[in-house]
C-alpha positions as CSV (number, residue, x, y, z in Angstrom):
1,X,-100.8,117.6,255.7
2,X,-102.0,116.6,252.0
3,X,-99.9,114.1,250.3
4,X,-98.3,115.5,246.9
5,X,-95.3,112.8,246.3
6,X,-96.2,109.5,245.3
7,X,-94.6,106.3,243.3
8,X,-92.0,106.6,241.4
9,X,-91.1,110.5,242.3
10,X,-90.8,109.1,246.2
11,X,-88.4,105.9,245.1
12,X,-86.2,108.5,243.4
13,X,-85.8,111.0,246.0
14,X,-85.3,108.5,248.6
15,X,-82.3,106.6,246.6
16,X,-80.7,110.2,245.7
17,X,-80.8,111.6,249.1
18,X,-79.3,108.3,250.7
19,X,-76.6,107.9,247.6
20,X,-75.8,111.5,248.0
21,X,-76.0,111.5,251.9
22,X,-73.6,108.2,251.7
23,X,-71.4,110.2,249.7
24,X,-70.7,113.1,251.8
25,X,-69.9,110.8,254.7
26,X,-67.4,108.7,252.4
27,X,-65.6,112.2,251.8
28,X,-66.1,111.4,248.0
29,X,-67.9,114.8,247.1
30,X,-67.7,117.9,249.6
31,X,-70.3,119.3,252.2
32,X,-72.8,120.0,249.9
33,X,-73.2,115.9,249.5
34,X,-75.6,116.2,253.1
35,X,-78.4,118.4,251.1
36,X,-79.2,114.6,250.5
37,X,-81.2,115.2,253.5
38,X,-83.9,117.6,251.3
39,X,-84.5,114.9,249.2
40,X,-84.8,112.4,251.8
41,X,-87.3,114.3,253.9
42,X,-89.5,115.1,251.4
43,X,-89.4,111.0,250.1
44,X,-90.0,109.7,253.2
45,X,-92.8,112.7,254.3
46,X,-94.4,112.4,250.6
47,X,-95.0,116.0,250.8
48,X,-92.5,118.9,249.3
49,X,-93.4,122.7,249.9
50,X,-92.1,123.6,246.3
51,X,-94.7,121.1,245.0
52,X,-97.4,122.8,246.9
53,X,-95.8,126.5,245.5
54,X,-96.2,125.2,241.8
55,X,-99.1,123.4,242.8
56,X,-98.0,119.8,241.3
57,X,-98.8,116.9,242.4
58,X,-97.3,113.4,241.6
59,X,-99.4,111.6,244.3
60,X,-102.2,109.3,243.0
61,X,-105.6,110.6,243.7
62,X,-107.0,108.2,246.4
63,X,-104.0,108.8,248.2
64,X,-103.8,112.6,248.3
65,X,-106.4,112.9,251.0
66,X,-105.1,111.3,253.5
């Protein structure tokens, strides 16, 4: 699997799916809080399928190979 989420994009998704995640558990906002979990994933697997659809790619080159 081809890397297509690097630096900053990755920090982002990570603290939004663990503030929203958090959230949810809290009871603050309502069930839809633990889609937290999408953004998440694809932070700490550094590869989103709606990247690869669009064909982006916020990964720097040397690491996209891996």
């Amino acid at each position: 699997m081809k890397f297509n989420v690097g630096g900053l994009d990755r920090m982002l998704r990570i603290a939004l799916g663990l503030v929203l995640i958090v959230l949810a558990a809290m009871g603050i906002i309502g069930w839809w809080g633990w889609l937290g979990v999408i953004p998440l994933a694809t932070g700490l697997l550094r590869f989103c399928p709606l990247y690869s659809l669009a064909g982006l790619n916020t990964c720097p080159l040397d690491a996209r190979k891996k």
